[in-house]
N, C-alpha and C positions, 0 to 999 in steps of 0.2 A: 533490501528493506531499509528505510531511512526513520528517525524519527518523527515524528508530527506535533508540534506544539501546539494544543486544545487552544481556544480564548475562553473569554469568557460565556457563562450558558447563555445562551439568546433567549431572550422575555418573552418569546411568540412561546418556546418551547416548555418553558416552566408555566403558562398560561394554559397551554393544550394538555399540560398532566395532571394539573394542580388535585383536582378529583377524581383521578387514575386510578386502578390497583393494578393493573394489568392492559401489556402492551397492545394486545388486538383490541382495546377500549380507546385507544388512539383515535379522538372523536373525528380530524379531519386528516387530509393528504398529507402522505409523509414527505411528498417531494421539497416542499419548502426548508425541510429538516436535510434531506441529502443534498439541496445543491448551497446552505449554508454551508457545509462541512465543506464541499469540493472550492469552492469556490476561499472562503476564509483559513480554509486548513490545510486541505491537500492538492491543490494545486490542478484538480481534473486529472489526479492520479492514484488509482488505488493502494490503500491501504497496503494492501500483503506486496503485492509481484510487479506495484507501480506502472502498471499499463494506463494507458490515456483513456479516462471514462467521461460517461455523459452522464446523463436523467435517467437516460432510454436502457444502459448496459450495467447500470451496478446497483446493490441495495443496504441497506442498512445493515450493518454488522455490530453484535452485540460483543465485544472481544472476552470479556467475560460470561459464559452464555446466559441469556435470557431463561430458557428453558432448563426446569429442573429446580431443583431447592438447596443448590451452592450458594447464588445469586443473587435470589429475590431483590437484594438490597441496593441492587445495581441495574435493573430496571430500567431505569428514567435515569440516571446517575451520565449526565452528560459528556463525562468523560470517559466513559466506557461506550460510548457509540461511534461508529466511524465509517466510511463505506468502503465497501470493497466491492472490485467487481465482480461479475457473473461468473466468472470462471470459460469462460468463452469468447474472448474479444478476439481471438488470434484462429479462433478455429470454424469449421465449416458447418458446425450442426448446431444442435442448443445444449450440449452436456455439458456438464460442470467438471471444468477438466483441472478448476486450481482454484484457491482462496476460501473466502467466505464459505460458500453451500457446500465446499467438501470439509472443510474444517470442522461446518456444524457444532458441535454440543461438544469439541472436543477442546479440553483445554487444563495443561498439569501445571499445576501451583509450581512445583518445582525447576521446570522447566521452559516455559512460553516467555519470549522475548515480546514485553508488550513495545508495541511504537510509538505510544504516547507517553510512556514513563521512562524508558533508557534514552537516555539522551547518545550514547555511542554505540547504539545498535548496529549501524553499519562496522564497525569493530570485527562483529563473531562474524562474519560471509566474506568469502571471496569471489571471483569468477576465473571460468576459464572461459579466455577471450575465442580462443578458437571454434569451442564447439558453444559458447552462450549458455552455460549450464553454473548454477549459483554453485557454491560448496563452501564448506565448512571451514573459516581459519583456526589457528590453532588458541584463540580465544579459552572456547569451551565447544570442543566438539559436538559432548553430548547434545546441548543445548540448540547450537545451531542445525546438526544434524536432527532433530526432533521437529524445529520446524519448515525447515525444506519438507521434511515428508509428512509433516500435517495437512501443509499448506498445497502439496503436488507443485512445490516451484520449480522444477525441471522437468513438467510434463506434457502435454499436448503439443502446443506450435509456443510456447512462453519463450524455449531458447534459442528456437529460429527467428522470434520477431525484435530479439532482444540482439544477435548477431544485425538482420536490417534495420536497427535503429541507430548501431554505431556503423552501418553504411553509409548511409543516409547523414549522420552527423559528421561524417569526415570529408564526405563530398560537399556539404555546407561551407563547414571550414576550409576547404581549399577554392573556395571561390571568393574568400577575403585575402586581399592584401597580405602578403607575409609578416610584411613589419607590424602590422596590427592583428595578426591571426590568433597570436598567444594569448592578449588581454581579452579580445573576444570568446575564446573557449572559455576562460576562467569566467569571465562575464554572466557566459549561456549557461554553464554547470552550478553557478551558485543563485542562480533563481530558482532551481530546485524546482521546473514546471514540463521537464522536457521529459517522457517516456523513458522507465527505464535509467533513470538520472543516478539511481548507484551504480549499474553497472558501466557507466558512459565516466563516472567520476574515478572509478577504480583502473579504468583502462588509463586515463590521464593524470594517477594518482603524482606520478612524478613533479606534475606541472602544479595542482593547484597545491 
């Protein structure tokens, strides 16, 4: 999980709420809303478990929930929306096997690492390279450990596709030039666009 630095609200978006109380009153298509975000924010990367999203696989994520009367005030509140994907990019059916839809309504004051507001959220996770499974550093356990299992980020195919993403980037890297391999990796990992980009950064933690 990486930070995400918001910009500023887009004028389309305070224009389509201005007369709002509520979200399903959302007069037109929300896509112009999520491919702002993917594109100016997250890089066509979701939100929680940073897999490669489109239009077509993620949706609107309210990190403070929408639903219910914790929130109400965060609504429209542009910094509180972000997308994540479907919970399914990596697996063979349509369940929602991580993120957003299993996270739902769930969200403890005391605990949730928001990614728009910690700036060293990559901090509290580790991984383990071997088996591609996130865990917990010694940060704050509780913390981290609370949202691995909100979030199910070590479950369905997340830490097998996260294992073939640092295949896949290592066989990249070994088809550049040696002498220039190194500033390249540093190059690829700090555009922060590539699937899975904390766990690819922590395996090369040494380097960058």
């Amino acid at each position: 999980m990486r930070y995400i630095q918001k910009v500023s609200t887009p004028q389309f978006f305070i224009d389509n709420t201005a007369e709002i109380s509520k979200w399903k009153e959302y007069p037109v298509s929300k896509k112009p809303l999520k491919e702002h975000i993917l594109k100016n924010e997250q890089n066509y990367l979701c939100i929680y478990c940073e897999s490669k999203v489109e239009l077509n696989n993620s949706h609107l994520e309210h990190i403070k929930p929408k639903a219910g009367d914790k929130f109400p005030h965060l609504v429209f509140d542009y910094n509180n929306i972000v997308v994540s994907c479907n919970g399914n990019c990596h697996a063979d059916d349509e369940e929602h096997h991580s993120c957003g839809h299993i996270k739902d309504n769930e969200y403890n004051d005391t605990k949730f690492l928001n990614p728009v507001e910690l700036i060293k959220i990559r901090d509290y996770f580790e991984y383990d390279i071997d088996t591609g499974n996130i865990t917990e550093s010694p940060k704050d356990i509780d913390k981290a450990k609370y949202m691995i299992e909100t979030l199910h980020l070590n479950d369905g195919s997340l830490p097998l596709a996260r294992k073939k993403s640092l295949e896949n980037f290592i066989k990249k890297m070994n088809q550049i030039d040696k002498n220039k391999r190194k500033n390249r990796l540093i190059e690829i990992l700090n555009k922060e666009n590539i699937a899975f980009v904390s766990f690819l950064r922590f395996k090369y933690k040494g380097i960058l």
